[in-house]
N, C-alpha and C positions, 0 to 999 in steps of 0.2 A: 504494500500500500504506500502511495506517494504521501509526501507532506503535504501539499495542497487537499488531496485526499483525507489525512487525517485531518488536517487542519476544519475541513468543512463538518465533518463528521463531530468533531468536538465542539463546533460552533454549535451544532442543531441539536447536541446532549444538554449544551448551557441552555439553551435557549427553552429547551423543554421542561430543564429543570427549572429554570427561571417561572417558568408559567406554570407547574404545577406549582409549588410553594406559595405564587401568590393566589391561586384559587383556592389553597388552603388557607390560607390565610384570613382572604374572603367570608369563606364561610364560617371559618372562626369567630369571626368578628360580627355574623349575624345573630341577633339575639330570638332564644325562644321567651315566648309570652304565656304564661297563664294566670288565669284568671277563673274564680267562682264566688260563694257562697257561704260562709261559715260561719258561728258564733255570732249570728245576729248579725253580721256586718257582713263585708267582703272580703277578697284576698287578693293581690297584685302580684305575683313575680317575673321575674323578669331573671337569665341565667344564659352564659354563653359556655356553646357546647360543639366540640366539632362536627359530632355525627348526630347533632340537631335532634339530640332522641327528646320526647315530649313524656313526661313524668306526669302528667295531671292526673291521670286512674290514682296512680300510688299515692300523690300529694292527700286526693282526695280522700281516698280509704283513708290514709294516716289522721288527716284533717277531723274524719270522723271518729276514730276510735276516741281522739283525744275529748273532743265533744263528750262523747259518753261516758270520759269518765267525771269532767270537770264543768259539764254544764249546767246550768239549775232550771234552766228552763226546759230542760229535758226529762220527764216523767219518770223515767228508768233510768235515768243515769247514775253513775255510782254516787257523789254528791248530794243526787235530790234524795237517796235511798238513804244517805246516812243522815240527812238534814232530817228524815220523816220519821226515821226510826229510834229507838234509843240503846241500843245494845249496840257489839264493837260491827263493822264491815267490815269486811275481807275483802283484800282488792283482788276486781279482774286482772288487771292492767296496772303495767308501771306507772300509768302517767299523773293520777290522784297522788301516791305517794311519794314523788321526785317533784311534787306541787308545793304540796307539807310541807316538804325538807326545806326547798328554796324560799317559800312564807315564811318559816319558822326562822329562819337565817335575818332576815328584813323584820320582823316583829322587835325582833331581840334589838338589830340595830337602832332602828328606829324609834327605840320604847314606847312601841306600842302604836306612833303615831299610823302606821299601815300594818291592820287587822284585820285577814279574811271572816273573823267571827263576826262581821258587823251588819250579816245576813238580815238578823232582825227589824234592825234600824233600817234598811237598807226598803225593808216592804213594808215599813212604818211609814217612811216617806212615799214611797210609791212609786221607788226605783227598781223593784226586782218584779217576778212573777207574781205574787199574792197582791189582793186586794189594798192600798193604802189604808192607814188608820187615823192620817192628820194627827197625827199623837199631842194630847197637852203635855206639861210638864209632869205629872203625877205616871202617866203611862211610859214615859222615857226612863225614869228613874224605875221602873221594876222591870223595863225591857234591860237596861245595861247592868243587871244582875247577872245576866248567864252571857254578859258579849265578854271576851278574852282569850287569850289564844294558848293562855295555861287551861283552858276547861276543855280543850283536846289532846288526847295522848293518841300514838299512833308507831308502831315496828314495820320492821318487813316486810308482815306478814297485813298488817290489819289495821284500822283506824277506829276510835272509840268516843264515847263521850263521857267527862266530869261532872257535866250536868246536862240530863236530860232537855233543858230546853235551847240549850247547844244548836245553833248551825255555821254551815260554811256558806260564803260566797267569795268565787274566785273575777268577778268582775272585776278588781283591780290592778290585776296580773295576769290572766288568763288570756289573754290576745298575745303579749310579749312570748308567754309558753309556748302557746302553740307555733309563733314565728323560730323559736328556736328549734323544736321539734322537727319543723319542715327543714331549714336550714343544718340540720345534723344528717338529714336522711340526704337532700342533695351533692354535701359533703362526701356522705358514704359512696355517693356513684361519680366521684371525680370531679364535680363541677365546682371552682374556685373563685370565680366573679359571677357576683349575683347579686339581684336585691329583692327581698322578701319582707312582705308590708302585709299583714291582718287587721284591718278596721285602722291603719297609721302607725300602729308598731311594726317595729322591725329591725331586720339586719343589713347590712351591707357591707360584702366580703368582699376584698379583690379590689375590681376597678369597673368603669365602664367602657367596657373597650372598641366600642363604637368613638366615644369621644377620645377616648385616650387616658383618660382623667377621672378623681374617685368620684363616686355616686353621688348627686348634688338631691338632696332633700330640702323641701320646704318646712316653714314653720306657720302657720294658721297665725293672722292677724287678730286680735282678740276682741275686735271690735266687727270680725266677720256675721255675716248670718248664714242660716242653713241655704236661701235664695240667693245671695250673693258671698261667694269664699273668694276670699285673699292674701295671698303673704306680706308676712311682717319679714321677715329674714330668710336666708338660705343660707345652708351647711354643708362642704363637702367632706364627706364622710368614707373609712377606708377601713375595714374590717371592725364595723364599731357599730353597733344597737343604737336606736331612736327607737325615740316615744314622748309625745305631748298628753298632757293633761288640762283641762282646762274645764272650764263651764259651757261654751263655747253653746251649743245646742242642745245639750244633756239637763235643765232644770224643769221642776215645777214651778207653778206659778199657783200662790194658795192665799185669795185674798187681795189682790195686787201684787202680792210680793213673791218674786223669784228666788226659790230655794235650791242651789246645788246639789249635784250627784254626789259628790263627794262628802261623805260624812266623817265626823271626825267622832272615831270610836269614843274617848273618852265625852264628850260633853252629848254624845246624843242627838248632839244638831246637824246640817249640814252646814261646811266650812263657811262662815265669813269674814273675809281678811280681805287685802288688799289684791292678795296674787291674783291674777288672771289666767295665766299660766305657765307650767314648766315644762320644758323638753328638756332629757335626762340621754344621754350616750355612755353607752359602757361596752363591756365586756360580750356582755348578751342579753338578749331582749328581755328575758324575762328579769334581772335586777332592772333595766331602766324602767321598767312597765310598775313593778312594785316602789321603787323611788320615789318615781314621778309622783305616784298617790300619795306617799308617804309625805314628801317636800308642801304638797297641795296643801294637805291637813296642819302643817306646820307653821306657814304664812312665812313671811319675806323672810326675816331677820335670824329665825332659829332655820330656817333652808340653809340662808348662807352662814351661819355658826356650822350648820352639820359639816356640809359639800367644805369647808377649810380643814375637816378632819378626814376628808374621804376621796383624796385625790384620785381614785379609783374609778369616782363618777366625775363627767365633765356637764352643765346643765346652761340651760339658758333662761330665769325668770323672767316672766311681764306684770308688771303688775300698776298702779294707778299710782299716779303721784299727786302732791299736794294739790296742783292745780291742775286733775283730771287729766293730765297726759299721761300717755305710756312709757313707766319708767321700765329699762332692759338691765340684766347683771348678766354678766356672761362671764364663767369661771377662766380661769388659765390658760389653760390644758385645750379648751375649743377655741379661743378669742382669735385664731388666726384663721382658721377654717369658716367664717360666719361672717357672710355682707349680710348688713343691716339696710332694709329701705328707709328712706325720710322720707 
């Protein structure tokens, strides 16, 4: 074979190689999308994969079991069964007990200010599945008798109650859970940039590599309505958990007066303070989803006492200033990743 010969023959091997790598490339860089239904709310993900394989069946099942172990609006669920009963549950399913653990972790930090025992209160106000009670002052004070996250014990094996008029509700962690759930099981089949959002919580692993650059999340203006939404800031985010909490579209209105979703175990009310709301980034969704609650029931000041002991979480408060403006604190650790709009 001449040199001219070889010479051409190695041009048209570059040249092939050249154009497959970038059709690989290509379709690397196309993203899958799913999308449904779950936990009262929706789900968004978004995940790049070369052989483009679509996971929604699995997402789904997964999405469901977790439901039934941790949803209360669910008749059967393991949760409404132990909320209805008064002797120990035995779990089907890992996912009620890996719920506990990581509550019980955030109970303890937080003293108390985030407590899934607040069930009671919770369809007092006429945030959960039972009927509202408009509770007076006399009816709060012998509901927060059995609210506490010492009057459940729970093993390996099984969860139980201290006092029979004991329940759970996982509404202020439960959306982080489940994004983490999805986001482990994604992991397990190779996929490393992605972004997975339940009802607004979620993770974002990797990058976006359509753009090039980490996953840019919004933050709900707090002055939005359910008819018109809008951001106050954006964050771009790189292997790190969101979740906001806010009043946002989540109150009663009893009387004239708007009452948050958010209750604050100890007093029996729902929170009011100045916050408006917090977005919490961590590790993984399900600590920022419980924070975020935790931070809410706390109000400005004792937030930011906590978050200077807990460099582990990064957050962003809004909350109202002397003269009705929206005051912003934005910790350390985020202050560079985060445009602010005027």
């Amino acid at each position: 074979m001449s040199n001219r010969t070889k010479n051409i023959l190695y041009t048209v091997i570059l040249l092939v190689s050249v154009f497959v790598v970038y059709q690989y490339r290509k379709k690397s860089q196309q993203p899958v999308y799913l999308e449904g239904n779950t936990m009262g709310t929706t789900y968004h993900i978004t995940y790049f994969d070369k052989d483009r394989r679509n996971f929604k069946q699995q997402v789904d099942s997964i999405l469901e079991q977790v439901n039934y172990s941790i949803n209360t609006y669910l008749p059967q669920s393991e949760v409404t069964r132990f909320n209805r009963g008064s002797g120990a549950l035995k779990f089907e399913l890992p996912y009620l007990r890996q719920l506990l653990e990581r509550s019980q972790e955030i109970v303890r930090a937080s003293s108390g200010a985030f407590d899934p025992t607040v069930m009671p209160l919770v369809n007092a106000w006429g945030f959960g599945p039972a009927e509202p009670l408009n509770p007076d002052n006399l009816e709060l004070d012998s509901i927060r008798e059995f609210i506490g996250f010492e009057k459940v014990a729970f093993n390996s094996d099984s969860v139980w109650k201290r006092d029979a008029r004991t329940q759970l509700d996982f509404g202020g962690i439960g959306q982080g859970y489940g994004a983490d759930v999805v986001t482990d099981f994604l992991k397990s089949k190779g996929i490393t940039d992605m972004l997975v959002e339940i009802g607004g919580e979620g993770m974002a692993c990797g990058r976006n590599r359509q753009s090039g650059k980490p996953w840019e999340i919004g933050i709900l203006d707090p002055n939005s309505t359910r008819q018109r939404q809008f951001f106050k800031a954006y964050v771009s985010l790189e292997n790190k958990s969101f979740t906001t909490s806010g009043s946002y579209f989540n109150y009663r209105e009893i009387n004239g007066k708007k009452f948050s979703h958010t209750i604050d175990p100890e007093t029996g009310y729902p929170v009011n303070n100045p916050l408006l709301s917090v977005s919490v980034f961590s590790a993984d969704a399900t600590s920022a989803d419980g924070w975020a609650t935790a931070l809410m029931v706390m109000g400005v000041e004792k937030a930011k006492e906590l978050l200077s002991h807990h460099p582990e979480l990064d957050a962003v408060l809004m909350y109202s200033g002397t003269d009705r403006t929206i005051e912003i604190f934005i910790t350390p650790g985020v202050k560079d990743n985060i445009v602010v709009k005027q």
